[in-house]
N, C-alpha and C positions, 0 to 999 in steps of 0.2 A: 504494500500500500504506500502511499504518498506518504512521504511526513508530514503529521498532522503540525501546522504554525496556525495562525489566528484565521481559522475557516469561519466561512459562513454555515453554523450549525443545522440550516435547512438544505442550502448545497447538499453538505455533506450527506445529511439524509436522505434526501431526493439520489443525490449518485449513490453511494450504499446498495439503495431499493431497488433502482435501472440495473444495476449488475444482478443483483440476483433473479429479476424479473426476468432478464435474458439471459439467466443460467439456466432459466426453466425452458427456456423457445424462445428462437428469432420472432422478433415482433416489431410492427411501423410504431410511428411513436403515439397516435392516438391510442393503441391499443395499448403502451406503455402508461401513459395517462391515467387510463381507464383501471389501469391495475393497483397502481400509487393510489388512487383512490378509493377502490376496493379494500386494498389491503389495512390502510390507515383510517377504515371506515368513515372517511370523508374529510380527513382532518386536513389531510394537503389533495386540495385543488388545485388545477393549475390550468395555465395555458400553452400555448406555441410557446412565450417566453419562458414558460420555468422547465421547459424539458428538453428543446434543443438546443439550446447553450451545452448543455451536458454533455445532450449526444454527439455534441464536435466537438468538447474537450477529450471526451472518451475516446473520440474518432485519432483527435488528435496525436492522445497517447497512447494507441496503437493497441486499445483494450478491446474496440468492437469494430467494424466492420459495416459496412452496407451492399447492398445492391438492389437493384430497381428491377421491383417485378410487377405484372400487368392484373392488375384486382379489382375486378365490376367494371372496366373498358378504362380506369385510370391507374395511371402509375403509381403507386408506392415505394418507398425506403423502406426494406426491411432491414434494422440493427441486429446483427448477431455478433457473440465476444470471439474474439480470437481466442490465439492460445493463451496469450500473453494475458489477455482480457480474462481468460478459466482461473488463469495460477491468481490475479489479485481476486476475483471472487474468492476464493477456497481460500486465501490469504484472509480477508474480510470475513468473510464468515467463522474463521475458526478466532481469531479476533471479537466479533461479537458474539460468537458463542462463548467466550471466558468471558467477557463483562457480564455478561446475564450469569451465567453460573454466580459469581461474584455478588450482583445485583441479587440473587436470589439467596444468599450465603446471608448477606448483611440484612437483608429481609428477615430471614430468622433469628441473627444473632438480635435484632432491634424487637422482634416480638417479645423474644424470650427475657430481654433487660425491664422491656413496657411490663409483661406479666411478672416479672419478679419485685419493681415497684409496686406493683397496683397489689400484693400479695404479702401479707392477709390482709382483705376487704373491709375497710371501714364501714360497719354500719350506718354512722354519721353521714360521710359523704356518699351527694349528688354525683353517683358514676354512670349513671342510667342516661343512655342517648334517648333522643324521640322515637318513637316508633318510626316514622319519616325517615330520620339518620340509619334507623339500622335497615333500613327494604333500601336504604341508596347503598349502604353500606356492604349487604347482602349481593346488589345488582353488580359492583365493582367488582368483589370478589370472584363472581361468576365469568363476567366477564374478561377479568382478568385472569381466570383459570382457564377460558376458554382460547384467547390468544396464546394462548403459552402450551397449550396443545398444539395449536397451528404450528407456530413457529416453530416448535419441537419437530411434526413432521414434514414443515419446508428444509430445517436445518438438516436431518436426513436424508432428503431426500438428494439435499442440495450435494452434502457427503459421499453420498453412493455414486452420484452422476461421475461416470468420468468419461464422455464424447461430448467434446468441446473441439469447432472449429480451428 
């Protein structure tokens, strides 16, 4: 990967996504888009601007590739990674796969300090959230169990892959 110096932390993210998106299959960039947006269940939107900047600097550093194929009577850019382009995915991912192991490390190590403070339970004290708090509380949970499935099995999947252009 690049040396990380004072990135723009949405770049960053955005290029991250585009590589592993076209770890999975060559794809034009709407359909890149479309997946950024998928995946991040809406949180980055974007346009023309926020994703071919990328795909040229990618292009530039010799990570992906294109070529023009013929799709409903118009032309298309389909990006797909080189090789050069597979080794920094697999470099990145195995890179985000240790911050999340870590992220999930410091997650329990932080449970278990919060439950040994709150431990023995004051009668006295107000620890009870609102019912409100705990169904938002409950929904995060979920859904943050439920991304963490995914990305367990894109991160596999992503691992197992090894036919890259």
């Amino acid at each position: 990967m690049k040396e990380l110096k004072a990135v723009d932390p949405f770049k960053y993210r955005v290029r991250f996504m585009t590589l592993m998106i076209l770890a999975t299959k060559p794809s034009h960039g709407y359909e890149i888009l479309k997946r950024l947006e998928d995946i991040t269940q809406g949180l980055i939107k974007g346009g023309p601007g926020t994703i071919y900047p990328i795909l040229k600097e990618l292009k530039d550093e010799g990570l992906i590739k294109e070529k023009i194929v013929q799709e409903g009577g118009r032309q298309k850019k389909i990006y797909e990674l080189t090789r050069k382009g597979a080794i920094e995915a697999i470099t990145a991912l195995d890179t985000f796969h240790a911050i999340v192991r870590n992220l999930l490390e410091l997650a329990g190590e932080a449970r278990r300090a919060v439950l040994e403070r709150i431990d023995p339970i004051d009668p006295d004290e107000d620890l009870c959230p609102s019912i409100e708090m705990i169904d938002i509380l409950r929904k995060i949970s979920s859904l943050v169990n439920q991304q963490l499935k995914k990305l367990e099995k894109v991160l596999e999947k992503c691992h197992n892959s090894t036919t890259f252009s």
